[in-house]
C-alpha positions in Angstrom: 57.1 -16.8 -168.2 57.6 -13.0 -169.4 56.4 -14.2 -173.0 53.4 -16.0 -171.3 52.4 -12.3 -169.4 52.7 -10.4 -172.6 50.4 -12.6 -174.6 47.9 -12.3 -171.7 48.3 -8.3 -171.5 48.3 -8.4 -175.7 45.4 -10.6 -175.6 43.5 -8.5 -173.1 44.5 -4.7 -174.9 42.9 -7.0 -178.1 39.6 -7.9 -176.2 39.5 -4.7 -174.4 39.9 -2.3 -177.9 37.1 -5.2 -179.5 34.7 -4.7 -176.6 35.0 -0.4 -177.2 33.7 -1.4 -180.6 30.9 -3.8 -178.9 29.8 -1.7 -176.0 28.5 1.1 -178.4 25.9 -1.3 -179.6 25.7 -4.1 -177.4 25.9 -2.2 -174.2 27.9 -3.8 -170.6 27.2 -7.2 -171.7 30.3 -7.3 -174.2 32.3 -5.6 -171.6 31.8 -8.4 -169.0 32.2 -10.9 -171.2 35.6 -9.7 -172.3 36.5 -9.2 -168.7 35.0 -13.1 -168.1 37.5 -14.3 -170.5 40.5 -12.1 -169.3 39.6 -13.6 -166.5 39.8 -17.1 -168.0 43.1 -16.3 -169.5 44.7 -14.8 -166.2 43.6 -18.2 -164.1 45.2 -20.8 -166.8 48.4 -18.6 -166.7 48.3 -18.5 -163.3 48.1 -22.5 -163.1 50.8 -22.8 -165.2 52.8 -21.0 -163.0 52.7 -23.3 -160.7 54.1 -26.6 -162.7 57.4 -24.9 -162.0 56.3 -25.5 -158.2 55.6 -28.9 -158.8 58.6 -29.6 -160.6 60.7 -28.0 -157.8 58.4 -30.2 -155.5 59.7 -33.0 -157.6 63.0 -31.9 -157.9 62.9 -31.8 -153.7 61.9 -35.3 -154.1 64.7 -36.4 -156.1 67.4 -34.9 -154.0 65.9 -36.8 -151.1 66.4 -39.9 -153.1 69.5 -39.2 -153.5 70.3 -37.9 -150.0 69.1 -41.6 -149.4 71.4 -43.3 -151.6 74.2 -41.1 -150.0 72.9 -42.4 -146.6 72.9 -46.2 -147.8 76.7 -45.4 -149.5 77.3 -44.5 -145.6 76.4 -47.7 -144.6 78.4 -49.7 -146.3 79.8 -52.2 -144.1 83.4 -54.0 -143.9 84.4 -57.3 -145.3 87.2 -59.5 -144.6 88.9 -61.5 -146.4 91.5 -64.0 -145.9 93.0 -65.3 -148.7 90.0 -65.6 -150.8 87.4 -66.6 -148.1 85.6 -63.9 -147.7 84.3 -64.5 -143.4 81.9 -63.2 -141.0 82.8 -60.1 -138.8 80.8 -58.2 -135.7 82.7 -55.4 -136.3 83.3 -53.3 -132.7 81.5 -49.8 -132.3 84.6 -47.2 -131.9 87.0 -45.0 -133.4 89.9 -47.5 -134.0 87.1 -49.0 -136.4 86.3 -46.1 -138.3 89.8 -45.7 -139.2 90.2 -48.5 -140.2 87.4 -48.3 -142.5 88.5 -44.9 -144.1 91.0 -46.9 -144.7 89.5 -49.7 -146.5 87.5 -47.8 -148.5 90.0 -48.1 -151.6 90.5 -51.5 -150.1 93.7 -52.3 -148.0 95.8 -55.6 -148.7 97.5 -56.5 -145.4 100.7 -59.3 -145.7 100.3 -61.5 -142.5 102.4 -63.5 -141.1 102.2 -66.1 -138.4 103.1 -65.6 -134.9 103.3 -68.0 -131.5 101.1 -71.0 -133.1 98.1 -68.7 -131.9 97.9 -66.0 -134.3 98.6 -63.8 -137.2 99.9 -60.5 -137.4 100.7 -57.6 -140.2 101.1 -53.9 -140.2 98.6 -52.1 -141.4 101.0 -49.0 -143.2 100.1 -46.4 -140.7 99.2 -45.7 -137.2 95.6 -45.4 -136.3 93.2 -44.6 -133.0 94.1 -47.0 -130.0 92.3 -47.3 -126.8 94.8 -50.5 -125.3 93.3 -52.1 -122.6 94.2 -55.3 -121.0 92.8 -58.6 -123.0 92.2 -62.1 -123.2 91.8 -62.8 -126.5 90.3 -65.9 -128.1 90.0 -67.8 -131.3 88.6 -65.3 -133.7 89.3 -61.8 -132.1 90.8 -59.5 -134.3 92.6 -56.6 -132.3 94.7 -53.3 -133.3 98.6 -54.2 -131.5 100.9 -51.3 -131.4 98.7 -48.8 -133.1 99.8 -50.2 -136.4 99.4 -54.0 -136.7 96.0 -56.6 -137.0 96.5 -59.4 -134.9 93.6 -61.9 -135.9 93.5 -65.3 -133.5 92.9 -68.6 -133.8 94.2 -69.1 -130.3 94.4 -67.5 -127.1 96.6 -64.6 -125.9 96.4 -61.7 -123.2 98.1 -58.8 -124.0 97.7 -54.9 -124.4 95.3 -54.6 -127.4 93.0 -52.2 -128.9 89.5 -54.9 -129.9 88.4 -54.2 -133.7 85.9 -57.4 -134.1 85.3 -60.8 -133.9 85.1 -63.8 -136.6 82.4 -65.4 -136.6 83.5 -69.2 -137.1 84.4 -72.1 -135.2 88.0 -72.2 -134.0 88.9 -75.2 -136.1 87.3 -73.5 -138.7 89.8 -70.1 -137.8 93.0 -72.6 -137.0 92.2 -74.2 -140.7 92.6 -70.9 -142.2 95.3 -69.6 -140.3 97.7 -72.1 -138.9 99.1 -73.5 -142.8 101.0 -70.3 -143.1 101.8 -66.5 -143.8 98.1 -65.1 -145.1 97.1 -62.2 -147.1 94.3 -60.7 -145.6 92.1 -57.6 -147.5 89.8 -55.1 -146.0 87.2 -53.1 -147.7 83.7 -51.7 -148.1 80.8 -53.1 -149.3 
């Protein structure tokens, strides 16, 4: 930019000194035709000063693109697997799930074991949120017990539990995945 103003102030001290020469035998004509093309020279400079603009008006563009992409990343929803059936969750809308997904976002490998010919339960490593509340629970419900453990059900149960989400499958479909034995279930973000 600085080498762009002193070419424009050299090549106007160059036009001015030529047009001294000029006016002595040409008159005011030379003189406003060097001051035309100063002028010339003055407006392309000052167009080009205004790329950088545009490229910062790109640039603004970009970052929204990637603010985007950030946005999206937030989005990322949680997936369950059981063994290595990956099924479908409506996840619940509350704190107990959002730390459960901070959680799963390096992916969380829970051992499960099976409990009461209803159900299967494992800890979970650490305590989390818990709102308890009194609950019927039925095939498919997946609920926080303790603060610690998932209980996920292919039967019935009421109890104290904190609700997480629901599978969505058929209960012999939930009693053929869980009733054969222990399970490993794993929880991350996709």
């Amino acid at each position: 930019m600085k080498k762009k103003l002193l070419i424009l102030l050299l090549s106007t001290a160059i036009c001015m000194s030529g047009c001294a020469g000029k006016r002595e035998t040409t008159g005011t004509s030379a003189f406003t035709e060097a001051s035309a093309e100063s002028t010339t020279i003055a407006t392309e400079a000052t167009t080009k000063e205004v790329t950088p603009t545009e490229s910062a008006t790109t640039s603004e563009s970009e970052a929204t693109d990637s603010e985007t992409s950030a946005e999206t990343a937030k989005e990322k929803t949680m997936v369950l697997k059981i063994g290595d059936t990956k099924v479908p969750v409506t996840w619940e809308d509350n704190d107990t799930v959002s730390d459960l997904k901070a959680l799963a976002q390096d992916g969380l490998t829970i051992e499960m074991s099976m409990y009461g010919g209803f159900e299967q339960v494992g800890p979970i490593g650490q305590s989390i949120t818990r709102n308890d509340s009194q609950t019927t629970t039925s095939s498919g419900d997946i609920v926080l017990y303790s603060g610690d453990q998932i209980v996920i059900f292919y039967g019935s149960n009421s109890w104290s539990y904190t609700r997480l989400g629901k599978i969505d499958l058929s209960e012999d479909e939930m009693t053929e995945l869980l009733s054969h034995g222990n399970v490993t279930i794993t929880l991350s973000m996709e």
